[in-house]
Every structure is written in structure tokens, then in C-alpha cells.
PDB file as gemmi writes it, atoms N, CA and C in Angstrom:
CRYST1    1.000    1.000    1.000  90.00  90.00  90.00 P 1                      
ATOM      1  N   UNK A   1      -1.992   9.312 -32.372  1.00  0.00           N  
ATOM      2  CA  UNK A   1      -1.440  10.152 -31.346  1.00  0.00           C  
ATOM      3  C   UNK A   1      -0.722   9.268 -30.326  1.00  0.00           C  
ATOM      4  N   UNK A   2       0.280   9.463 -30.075  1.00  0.00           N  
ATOM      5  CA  UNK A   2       1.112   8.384 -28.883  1.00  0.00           C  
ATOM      6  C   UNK A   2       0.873   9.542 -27.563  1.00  0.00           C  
ATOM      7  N   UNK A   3       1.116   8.204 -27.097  1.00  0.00           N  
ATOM      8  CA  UNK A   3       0.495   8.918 -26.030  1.00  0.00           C  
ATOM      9  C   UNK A   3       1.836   8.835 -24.695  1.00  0.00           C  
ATOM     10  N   UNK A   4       1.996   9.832 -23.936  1.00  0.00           N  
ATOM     11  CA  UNK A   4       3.176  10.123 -23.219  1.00  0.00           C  
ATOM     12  C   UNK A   4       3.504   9.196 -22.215  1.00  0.00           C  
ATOM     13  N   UNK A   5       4.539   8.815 -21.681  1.00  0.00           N  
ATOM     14  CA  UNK A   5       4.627   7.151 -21.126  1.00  0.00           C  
ATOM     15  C   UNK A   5       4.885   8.336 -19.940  1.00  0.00           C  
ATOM     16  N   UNK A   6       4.366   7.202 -18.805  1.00  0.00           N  
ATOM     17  CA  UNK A   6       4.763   8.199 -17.187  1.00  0.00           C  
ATOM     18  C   UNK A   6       5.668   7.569 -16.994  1.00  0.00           C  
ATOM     19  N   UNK A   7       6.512   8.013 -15.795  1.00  0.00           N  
ATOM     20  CA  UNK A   7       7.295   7.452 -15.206  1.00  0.00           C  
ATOM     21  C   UNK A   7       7.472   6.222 -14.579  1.00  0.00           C  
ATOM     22  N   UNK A   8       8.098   5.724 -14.159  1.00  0.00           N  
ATOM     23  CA  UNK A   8       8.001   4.314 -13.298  1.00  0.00           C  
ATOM     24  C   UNK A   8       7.817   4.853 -11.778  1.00  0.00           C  
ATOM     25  N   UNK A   9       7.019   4.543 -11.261  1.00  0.00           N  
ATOM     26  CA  UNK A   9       7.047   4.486  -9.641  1.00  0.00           C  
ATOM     27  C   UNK A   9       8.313   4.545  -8.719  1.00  0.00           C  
ATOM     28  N   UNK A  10       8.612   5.048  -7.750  1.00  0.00           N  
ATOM     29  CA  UNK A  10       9.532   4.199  -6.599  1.00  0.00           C  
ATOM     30  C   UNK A  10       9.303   3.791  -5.851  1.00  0.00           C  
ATOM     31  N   UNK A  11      10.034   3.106  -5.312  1.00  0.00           N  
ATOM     32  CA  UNK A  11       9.701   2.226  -4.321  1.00  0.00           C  
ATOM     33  C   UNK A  11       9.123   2.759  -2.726  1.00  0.00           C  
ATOM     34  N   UNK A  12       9.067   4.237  -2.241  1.00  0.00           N  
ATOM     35  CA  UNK A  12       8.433   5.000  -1.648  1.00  0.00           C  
ATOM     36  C   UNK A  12       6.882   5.135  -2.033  1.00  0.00           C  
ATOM     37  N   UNK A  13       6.356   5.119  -3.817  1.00  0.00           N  
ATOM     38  CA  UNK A  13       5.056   5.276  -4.061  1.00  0.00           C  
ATOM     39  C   UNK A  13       4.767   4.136  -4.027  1.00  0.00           C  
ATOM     40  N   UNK A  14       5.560   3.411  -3.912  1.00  0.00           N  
ATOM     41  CA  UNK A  14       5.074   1.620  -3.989  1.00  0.00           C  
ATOM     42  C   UNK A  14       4.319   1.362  -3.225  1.00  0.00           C  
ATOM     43  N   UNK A  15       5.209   1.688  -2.098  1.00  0.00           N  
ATOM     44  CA  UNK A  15       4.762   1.123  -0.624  1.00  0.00           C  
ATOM     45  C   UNK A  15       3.543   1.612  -0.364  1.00  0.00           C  
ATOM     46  N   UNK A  16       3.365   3.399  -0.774  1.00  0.00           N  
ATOM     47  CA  UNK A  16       2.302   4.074  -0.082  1.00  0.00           C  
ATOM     48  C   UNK A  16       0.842   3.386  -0.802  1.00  0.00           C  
ATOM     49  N   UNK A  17       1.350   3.469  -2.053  1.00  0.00           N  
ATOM     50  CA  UNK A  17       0.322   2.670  -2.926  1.00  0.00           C  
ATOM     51  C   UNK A  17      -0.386   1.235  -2.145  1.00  0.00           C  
ATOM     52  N   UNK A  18       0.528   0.386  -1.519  1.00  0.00           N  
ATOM     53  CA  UNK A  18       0.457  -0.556  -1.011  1.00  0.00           C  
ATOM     54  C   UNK A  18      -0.546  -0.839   0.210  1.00  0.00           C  
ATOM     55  N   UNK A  19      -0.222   0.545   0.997  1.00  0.00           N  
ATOM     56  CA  UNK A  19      -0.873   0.697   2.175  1.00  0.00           C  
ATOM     57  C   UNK A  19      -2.088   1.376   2.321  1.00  0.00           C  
ATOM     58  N   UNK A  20      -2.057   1.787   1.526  1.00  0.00           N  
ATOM     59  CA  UNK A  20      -3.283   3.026   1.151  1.00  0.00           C  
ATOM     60  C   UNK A  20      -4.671   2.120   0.713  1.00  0.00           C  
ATOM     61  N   UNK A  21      -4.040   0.982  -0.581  1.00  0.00           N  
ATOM     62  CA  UNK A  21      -5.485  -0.021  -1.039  1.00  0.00           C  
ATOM     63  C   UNK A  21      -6.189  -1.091   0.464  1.00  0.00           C  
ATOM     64  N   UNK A  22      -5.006  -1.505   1.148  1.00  0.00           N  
ATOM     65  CA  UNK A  22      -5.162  -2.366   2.325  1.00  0.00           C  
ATOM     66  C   UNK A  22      -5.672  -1.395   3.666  1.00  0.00           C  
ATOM     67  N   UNK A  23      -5.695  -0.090   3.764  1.00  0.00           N  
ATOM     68  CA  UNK A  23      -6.378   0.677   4.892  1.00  0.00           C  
ATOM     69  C   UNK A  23      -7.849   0.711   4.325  1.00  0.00           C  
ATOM     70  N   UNK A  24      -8.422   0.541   3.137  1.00  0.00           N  
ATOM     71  CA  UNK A  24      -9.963   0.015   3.236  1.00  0.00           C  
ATOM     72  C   UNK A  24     -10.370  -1.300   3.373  1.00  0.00           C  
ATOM     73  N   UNK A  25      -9.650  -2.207   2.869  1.00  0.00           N  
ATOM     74  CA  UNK A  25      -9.940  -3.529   3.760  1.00  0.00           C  
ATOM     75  C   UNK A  25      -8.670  -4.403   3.269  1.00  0.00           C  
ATOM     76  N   UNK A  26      -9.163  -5.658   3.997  1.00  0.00           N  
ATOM     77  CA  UNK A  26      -8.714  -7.122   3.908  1.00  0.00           C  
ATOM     78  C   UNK A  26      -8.689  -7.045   2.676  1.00  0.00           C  
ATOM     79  N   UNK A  27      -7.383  -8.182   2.042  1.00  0.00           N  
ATOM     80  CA  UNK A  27      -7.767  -8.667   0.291  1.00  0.00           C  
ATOM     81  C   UNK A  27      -6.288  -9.834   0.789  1.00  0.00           C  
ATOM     82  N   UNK A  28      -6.623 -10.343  -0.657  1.00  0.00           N  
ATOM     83  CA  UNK A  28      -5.948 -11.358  -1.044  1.00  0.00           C  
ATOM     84  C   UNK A  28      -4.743 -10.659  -1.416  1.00  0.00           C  
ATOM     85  N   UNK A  29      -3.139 -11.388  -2.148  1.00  0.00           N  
ATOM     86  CA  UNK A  29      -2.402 -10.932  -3.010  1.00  0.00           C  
ATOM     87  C   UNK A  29      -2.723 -10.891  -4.645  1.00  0.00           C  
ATOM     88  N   UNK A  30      -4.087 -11.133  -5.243  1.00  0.00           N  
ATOM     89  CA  UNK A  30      -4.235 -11.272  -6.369  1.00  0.00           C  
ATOM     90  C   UNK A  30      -5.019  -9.984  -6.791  1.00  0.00           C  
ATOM     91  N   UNK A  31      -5.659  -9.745  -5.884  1.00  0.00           N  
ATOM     92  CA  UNK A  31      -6.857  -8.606  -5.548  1.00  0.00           C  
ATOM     93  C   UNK A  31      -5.438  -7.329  -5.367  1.00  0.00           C  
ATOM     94  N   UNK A  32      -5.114  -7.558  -3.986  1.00  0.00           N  
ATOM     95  CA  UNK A  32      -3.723  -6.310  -4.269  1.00  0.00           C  
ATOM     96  C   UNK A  32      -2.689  -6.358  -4.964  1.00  0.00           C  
ATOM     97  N   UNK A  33      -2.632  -7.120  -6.099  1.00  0.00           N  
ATOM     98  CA  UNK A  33      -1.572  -7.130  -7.529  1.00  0.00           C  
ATOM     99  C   UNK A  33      -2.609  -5.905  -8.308  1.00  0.00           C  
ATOM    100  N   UNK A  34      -4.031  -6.646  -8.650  1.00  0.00           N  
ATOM    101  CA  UNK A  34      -4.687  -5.887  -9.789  1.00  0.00           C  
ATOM    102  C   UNK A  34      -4.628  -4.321  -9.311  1.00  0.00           C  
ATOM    103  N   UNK A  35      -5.126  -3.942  -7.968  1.00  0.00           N  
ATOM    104  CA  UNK A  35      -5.566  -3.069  -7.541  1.00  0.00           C  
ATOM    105  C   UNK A  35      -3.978  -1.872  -7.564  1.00  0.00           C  
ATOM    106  N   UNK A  36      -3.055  -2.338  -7.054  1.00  0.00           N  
ATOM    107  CA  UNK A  36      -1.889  -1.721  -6.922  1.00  0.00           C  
ATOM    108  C   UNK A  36      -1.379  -1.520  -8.462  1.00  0.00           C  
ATOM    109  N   UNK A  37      -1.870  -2.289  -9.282  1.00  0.00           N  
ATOM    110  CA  UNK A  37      -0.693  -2.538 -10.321  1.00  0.00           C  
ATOM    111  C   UNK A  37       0.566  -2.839 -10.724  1.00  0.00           C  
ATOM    112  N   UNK A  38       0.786  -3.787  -9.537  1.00  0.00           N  
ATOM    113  CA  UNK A  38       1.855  -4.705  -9.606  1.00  0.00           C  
ATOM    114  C   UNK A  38       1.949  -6.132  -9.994  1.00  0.00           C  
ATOM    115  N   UNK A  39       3.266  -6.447 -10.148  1.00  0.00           N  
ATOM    116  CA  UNK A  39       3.560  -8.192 -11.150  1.00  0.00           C  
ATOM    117  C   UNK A  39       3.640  -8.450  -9.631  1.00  0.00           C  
ATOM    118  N   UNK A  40       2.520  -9.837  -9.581  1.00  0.00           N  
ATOM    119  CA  UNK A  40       2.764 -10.709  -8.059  1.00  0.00           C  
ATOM    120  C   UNK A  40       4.312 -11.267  -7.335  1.00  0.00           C  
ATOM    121  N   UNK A  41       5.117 -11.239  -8.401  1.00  0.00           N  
ATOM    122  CA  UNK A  41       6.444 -11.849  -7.506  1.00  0.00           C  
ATOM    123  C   UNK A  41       6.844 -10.071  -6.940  1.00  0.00           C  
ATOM    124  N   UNK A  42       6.696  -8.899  -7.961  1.00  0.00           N  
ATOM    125  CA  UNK A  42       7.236  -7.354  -7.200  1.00  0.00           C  
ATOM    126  C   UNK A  42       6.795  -7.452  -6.230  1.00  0.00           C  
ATOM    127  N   UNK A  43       5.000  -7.378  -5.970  1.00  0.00           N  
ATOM    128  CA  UNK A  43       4.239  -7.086  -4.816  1.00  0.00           C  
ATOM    129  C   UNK A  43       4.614  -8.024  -3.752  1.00  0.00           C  
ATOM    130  N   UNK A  44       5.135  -9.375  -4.032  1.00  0.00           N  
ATOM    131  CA  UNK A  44       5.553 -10.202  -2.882  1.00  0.00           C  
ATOM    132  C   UNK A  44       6.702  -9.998  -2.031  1.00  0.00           C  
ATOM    133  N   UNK A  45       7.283  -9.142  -2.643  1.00  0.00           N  
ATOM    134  CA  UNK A  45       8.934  -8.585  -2.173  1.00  0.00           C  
ATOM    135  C   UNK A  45       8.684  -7.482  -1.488  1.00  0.00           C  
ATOM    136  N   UNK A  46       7.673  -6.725  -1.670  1.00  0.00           N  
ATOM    137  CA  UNK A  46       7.091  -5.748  -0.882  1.00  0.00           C  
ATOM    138  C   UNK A  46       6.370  -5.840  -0.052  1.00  0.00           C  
ATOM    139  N   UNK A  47       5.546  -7.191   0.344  1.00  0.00           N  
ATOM    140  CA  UNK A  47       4.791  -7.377   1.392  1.00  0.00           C  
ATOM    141  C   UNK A  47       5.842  -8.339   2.032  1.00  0.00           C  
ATOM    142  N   UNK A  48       6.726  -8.704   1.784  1.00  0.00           N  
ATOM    143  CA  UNK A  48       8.055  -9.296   2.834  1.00  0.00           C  
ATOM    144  C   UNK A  48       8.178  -7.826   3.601  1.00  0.00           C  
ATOM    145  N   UNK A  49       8.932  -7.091   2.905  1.00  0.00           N  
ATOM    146  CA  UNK A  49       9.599  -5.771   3.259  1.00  0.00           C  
ATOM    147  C   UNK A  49       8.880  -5.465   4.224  1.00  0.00           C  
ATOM    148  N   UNK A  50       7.612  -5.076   4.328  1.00  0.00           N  
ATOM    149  CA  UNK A  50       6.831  -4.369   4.809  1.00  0.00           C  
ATOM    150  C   UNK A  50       6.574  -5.503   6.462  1.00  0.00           C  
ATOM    151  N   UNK A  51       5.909  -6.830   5.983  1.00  0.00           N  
ATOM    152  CA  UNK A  51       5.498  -7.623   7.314  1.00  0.00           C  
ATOM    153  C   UNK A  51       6.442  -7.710   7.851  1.00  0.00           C  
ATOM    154  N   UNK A  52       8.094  -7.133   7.473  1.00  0.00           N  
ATOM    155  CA  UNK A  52       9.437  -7.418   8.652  1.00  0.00           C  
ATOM    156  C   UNK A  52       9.625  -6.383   9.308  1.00  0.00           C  
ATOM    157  N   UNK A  53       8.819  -5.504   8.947  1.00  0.00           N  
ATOM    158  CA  UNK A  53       8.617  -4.046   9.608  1.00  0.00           C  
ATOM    159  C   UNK A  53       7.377  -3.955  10.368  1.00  0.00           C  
ATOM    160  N   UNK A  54       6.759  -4.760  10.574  1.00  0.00           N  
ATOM    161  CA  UNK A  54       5.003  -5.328  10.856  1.00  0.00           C  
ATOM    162  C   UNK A  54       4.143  -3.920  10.459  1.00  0.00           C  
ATOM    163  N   UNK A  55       4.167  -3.400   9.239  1.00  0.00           N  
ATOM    164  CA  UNK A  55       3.588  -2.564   8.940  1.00  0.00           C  
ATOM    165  C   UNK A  55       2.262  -3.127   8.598  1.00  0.00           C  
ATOM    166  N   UNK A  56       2.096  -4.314   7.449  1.00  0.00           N  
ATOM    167  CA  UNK A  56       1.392  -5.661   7.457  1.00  0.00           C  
ATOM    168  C   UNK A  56       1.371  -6.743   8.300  1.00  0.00           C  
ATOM    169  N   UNK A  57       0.100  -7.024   8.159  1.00  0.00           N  
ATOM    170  CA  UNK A  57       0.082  -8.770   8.548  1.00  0.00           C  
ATOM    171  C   UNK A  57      -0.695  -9.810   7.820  1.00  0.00           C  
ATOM    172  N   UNK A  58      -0.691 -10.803   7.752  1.00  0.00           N  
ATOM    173  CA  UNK A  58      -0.669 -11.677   7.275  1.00  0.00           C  
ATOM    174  C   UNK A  58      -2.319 -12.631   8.122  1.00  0.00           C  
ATOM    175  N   UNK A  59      -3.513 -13.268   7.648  1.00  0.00           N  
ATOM    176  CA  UNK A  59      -4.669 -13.041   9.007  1.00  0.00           C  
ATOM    177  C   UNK A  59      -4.003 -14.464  10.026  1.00  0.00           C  
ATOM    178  N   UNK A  60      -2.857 -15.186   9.492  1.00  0.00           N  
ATOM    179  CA  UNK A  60      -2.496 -16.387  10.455  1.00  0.00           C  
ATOM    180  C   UNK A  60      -1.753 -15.699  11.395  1.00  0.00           C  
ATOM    181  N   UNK A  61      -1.633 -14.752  11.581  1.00  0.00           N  
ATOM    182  CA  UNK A  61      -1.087 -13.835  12.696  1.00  0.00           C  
ATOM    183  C   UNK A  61      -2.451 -13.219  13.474  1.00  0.00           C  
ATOM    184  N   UNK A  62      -3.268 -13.266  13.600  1.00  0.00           N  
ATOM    185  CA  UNK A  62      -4.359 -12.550  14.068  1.00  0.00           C  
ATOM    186  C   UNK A  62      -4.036 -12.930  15.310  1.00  0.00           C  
ATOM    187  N   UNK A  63      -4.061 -11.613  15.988  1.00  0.00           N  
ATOM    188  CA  UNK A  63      -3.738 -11.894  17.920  1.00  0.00           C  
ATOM    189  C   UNK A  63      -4.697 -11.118  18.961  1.00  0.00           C  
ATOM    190  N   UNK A  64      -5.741 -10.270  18.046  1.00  0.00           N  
ATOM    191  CA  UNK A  64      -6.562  -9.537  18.787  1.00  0.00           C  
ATOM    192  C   UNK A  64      -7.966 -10.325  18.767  1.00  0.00           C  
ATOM    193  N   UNK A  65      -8.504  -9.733  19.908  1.00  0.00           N  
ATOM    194  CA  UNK A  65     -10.440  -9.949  19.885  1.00  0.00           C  
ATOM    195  C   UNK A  65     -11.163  -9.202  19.158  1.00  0.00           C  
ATOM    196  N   UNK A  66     -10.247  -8.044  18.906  1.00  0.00           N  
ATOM    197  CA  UNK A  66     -11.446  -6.858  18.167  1.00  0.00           C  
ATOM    198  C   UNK A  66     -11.335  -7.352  16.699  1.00  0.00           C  
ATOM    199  N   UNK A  67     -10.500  -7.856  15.729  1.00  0.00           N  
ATOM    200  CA  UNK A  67     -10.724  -8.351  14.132  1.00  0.00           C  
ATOM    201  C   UNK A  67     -11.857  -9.674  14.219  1.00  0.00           C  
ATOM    202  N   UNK A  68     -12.857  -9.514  14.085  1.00  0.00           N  
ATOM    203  CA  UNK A  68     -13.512 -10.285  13.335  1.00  0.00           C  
ATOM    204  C   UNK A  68     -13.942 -10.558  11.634  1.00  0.00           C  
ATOM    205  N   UNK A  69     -13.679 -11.575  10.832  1.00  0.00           N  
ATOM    206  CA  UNK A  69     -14.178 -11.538   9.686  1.00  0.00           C  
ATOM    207  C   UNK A  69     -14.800 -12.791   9.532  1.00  0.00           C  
ATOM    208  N   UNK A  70     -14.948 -12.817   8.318  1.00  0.00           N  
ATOM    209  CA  UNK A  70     -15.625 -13.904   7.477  1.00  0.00           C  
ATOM    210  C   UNK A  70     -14.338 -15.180   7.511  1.00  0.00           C  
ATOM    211  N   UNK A  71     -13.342 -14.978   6.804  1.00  0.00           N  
ATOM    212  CA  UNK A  71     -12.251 -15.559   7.013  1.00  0.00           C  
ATOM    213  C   UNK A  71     -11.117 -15.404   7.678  1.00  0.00           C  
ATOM    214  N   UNK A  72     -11.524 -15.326   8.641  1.00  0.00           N  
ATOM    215  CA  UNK A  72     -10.141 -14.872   9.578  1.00  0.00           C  
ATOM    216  C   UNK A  72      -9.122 -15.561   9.909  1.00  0.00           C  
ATOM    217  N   UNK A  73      -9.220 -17.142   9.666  1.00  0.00           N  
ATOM    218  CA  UNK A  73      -8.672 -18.394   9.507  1.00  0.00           C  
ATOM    219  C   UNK A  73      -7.461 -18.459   8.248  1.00  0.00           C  
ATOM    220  N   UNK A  74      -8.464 -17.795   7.191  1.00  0.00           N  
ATOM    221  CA  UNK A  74      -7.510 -17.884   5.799  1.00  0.00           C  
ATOM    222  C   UNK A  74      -5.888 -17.183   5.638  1.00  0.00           C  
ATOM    223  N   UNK A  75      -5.473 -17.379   5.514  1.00  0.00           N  
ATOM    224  CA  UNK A  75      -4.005 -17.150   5.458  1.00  0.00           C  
ATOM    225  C   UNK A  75      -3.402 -16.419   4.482  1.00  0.00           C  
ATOM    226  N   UNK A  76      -4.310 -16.121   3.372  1.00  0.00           N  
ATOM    227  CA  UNK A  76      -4.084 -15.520   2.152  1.00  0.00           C  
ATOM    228  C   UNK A  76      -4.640 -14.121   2.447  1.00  0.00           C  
ATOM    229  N   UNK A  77      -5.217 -13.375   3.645  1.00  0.00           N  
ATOM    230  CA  UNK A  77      -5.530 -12.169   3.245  1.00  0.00           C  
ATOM    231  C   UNK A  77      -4.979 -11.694   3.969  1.00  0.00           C  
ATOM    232  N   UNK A  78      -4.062 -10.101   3.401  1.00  0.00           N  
ATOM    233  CA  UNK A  78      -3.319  -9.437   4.171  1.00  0.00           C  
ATOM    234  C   UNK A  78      -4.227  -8.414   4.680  1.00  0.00           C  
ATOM    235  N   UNK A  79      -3.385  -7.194   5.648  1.00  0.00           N  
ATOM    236  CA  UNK A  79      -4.402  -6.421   6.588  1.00  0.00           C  
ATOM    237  C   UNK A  79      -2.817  -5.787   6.634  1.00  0.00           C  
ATOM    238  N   UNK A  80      -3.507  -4.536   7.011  1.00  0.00           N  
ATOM    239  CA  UNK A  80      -2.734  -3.584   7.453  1.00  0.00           C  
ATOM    240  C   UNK A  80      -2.463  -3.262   9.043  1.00  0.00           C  
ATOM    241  N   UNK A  81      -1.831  -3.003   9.943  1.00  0.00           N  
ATOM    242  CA  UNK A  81      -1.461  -2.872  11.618  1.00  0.00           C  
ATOM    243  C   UNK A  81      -1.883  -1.950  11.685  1.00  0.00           C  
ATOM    244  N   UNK A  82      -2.133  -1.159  12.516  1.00  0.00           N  
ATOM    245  CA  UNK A  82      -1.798   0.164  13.261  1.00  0.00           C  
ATOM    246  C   UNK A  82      -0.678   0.719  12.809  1.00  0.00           C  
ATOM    247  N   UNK A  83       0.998   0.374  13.253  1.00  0.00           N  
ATOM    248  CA  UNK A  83       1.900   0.559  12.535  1.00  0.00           C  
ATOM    249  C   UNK A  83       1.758   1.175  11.393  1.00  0.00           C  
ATOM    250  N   UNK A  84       1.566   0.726  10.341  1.00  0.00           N  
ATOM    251  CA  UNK A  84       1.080   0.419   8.572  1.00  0.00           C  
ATOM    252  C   UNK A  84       0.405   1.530   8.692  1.00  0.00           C  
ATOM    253  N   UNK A  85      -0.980   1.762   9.583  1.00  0.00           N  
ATOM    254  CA  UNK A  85      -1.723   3.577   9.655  1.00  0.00           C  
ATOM    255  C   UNK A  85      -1.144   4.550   9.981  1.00  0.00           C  
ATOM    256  N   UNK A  86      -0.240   4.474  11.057  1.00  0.00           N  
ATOM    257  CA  UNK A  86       0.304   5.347  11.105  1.00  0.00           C  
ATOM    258  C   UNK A  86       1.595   6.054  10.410  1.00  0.00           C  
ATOM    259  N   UNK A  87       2.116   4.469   9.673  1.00  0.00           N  
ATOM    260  CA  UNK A  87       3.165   5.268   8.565  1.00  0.00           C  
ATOM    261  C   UNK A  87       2.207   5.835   7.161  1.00  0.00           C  
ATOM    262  N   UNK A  88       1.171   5.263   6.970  1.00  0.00           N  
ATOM    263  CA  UNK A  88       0.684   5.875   5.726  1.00  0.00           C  
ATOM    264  C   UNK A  88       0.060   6.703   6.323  1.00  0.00           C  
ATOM    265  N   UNK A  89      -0.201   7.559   7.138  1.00  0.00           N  
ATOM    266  CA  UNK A  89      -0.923   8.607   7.667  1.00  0.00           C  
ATOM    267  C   UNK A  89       0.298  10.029   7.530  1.00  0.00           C  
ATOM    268  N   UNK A  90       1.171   9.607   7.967  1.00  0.00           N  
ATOM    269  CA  UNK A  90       3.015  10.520   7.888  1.00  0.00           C  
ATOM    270  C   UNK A  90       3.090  10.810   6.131  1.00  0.00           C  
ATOM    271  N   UNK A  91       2.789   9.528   5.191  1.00  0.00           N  
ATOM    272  CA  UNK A  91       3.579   9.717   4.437  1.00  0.00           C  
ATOM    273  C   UNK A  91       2.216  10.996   3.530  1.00  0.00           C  
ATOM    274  N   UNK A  92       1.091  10.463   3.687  1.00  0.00           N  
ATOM    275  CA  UNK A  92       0.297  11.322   2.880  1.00  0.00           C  
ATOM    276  C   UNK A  92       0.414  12.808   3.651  1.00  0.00           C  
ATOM    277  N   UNK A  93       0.629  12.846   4.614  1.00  0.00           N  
ATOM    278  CA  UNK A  93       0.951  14.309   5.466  1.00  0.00           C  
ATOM    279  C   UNK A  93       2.190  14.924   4.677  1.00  0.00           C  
ATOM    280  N   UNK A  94       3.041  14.156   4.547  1.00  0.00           N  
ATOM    281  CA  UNK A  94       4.413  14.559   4.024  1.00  0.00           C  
ATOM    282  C   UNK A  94       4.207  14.964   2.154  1.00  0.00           C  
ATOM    283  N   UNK A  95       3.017  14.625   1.810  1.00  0.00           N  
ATOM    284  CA  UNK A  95       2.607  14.512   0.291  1.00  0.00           C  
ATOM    285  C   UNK A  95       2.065  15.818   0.310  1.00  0.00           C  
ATOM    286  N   UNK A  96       0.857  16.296   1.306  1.00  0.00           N  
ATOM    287  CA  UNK A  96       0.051  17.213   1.181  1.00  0.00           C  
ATOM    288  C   UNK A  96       1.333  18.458   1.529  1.00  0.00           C  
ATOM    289  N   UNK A  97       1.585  18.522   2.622  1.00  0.00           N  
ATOM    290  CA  UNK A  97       3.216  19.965   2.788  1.00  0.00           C  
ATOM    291  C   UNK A  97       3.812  19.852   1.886  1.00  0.00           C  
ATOM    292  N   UNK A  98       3.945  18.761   0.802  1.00  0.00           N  
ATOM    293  CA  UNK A  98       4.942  19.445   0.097  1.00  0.00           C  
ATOM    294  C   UNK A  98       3.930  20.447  -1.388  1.00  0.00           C  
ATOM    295  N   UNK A  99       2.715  19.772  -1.018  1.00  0.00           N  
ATOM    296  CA  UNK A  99       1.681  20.535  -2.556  1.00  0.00           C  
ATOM    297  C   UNK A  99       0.437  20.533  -2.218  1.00  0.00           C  
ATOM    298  N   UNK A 100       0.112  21.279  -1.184  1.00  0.00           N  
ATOM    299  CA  UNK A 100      -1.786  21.088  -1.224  1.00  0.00           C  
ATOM    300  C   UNK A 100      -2.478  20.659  -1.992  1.00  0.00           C  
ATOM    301  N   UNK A 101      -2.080  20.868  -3.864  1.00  0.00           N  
ATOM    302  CA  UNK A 101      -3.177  21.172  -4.523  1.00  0.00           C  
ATOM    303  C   UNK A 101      -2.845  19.471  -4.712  1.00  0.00           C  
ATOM    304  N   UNK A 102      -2.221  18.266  -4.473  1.00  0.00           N  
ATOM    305  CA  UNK A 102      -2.315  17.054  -4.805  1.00  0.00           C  
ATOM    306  C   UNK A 102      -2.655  16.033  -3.853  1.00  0.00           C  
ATOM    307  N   UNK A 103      -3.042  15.432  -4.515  1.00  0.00           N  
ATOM    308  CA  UNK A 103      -3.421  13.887  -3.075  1.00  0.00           C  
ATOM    309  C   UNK A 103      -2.878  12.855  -3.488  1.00  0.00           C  
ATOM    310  N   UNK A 104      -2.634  12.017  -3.086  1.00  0.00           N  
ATOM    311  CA  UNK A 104      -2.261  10.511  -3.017  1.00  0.00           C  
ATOM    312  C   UNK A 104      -2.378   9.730  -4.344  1.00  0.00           C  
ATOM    313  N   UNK A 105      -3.223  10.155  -5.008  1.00  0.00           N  
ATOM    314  CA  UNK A 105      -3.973   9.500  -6.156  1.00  0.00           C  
ATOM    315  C   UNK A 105      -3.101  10.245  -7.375  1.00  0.00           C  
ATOM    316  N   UNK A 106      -3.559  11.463  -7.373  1.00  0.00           N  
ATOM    317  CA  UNK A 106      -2.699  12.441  -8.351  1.00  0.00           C  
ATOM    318  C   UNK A 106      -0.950  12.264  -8.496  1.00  0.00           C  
ATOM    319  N   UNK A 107      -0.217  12.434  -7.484  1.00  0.00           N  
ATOM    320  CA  UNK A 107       1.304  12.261  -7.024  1.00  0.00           C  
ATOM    321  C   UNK A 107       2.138  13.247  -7.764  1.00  0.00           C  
ATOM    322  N   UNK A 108       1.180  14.614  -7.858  1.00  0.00           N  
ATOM    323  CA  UNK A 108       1.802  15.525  -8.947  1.00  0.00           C  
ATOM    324  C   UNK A 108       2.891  16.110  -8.150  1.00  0.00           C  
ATOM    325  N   UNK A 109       3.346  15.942  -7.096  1.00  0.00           N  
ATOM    326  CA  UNK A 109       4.363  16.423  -6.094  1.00  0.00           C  
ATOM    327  C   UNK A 109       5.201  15.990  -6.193  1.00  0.00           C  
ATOM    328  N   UNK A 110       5.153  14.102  -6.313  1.00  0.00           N  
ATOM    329  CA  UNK A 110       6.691  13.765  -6.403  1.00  0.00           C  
ATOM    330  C   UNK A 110       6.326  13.235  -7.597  1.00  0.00           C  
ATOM    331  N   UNK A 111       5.932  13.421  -8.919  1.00  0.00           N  
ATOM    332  CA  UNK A 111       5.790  12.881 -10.227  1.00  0.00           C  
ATOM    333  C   UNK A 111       6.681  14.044 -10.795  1.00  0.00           C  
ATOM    334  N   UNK A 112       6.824  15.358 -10.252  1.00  0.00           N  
ATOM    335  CA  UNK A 112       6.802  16.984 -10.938  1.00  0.00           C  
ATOM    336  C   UNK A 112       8.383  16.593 -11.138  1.00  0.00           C  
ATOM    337  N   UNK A 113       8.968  16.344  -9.546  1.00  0.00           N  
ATOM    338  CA  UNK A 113      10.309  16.023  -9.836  1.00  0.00           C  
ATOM    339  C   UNK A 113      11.085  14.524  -9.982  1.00  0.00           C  
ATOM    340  N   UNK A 114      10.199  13.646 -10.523  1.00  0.00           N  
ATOM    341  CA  UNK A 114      10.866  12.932 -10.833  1.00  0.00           C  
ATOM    342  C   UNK A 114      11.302  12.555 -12.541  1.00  0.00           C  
ATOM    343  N   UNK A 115      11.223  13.391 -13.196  1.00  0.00           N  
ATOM    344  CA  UNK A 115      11.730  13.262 -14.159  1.00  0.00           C  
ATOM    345  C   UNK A 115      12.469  14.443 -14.445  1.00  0.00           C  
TER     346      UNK A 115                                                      
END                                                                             
């Protein structure tokens, strides 16, 4: 039985995808390759995109008192802003008006018309 190939992503589910794994925590870029399902040089072009928009950050940017971690020093784990919450907060709002019956995970809203 073959089995039906989905579509390719855009670069709109990319992002949300992006922001959505990093609003439960800190990770590395190897951890958010597997998790996202992206090739590390894509996902790196997208966490440019994104930290020039400071939607991300990067923890050698850490400028507050309230982040404490384990490695907060390390330089390899990204984090999401405020910024970054509040655009992935819009975009899953903008997901649910257009289809109640889908969430973030499903993407039967913009999967329906993209092919």
C-alpha cells in the first residue's frame, strides 16, 4: 500500500512550528532540528530570520534577572522572547478563526488548501 506523500510545509508553518517547540523550553539547534523536522543548515536560516526580528534569542544575549537556568552561559541554546509569544499566540489565533475543529498540530486549515 503506498502511502500518500503530504505536502511540503511553508515557510509560515515553519516558523510557527519553530516557535511553538521553543515556547516549552530552552533547547539546543540539534534538539530543535529533530523536534521540528528540519535539515540543520534550513533550521539555521530560520533562526537567523527570526533572531533579526528578535522573535528568538540566542542565551549569550541574556539581559534579564528573571531567566535563570542550568546553562545560561551556553551559547548554543535558543529561547524564545516575549516578541516570539506574542507572534505565535496571533498566529495560532489566526489558525483556530479560520477552523475550530483544528489546532496547531493537525494544520487541517491551511493543509485543506494547500494543495
Amino acid at each position: 500500500m503506498k502511502r500518500k506523500r503530504r505536502g511540503k510545509r511553508g515557510p509560515l508553518m515553519i516558523i510557527i512550528s519553530i516557535l511553538d517547540t521553543l515556547d516549552g523550553s530552552d533547547m539546543n539547534k540539534t534538539s530543535l532540528s529533530y523536534k521540528t523536522n528540519l535539515d540543520i543548515r534550513v533550521l539555521s536560516k530560520y533562526l537567523e530570520f527570526l533572531a533579526e526580528r528578535d522573535l528568538v534569542r540566542y542565551n549569550d544575549y541574556v539581559d534579564d534577572d528573571t531567566y535563570v537556568g542550568k546553562r545560561v552561559s551556553d551559547p548554543t541554546l535558543i529561547r524564545i522572547t516575549d516578541k516570539g509569544r506574542e507572534v505565535l499566540f496571533h498566529f495560532k489565533e489566526a489558525i483556530r478563526l479560520m477552523d475550530d475543529r483544528c489546532d496547531l498540530r493537525d494544520r487541517c486549515a491551511l493543509r485543506r488548501y494547500a494543495d
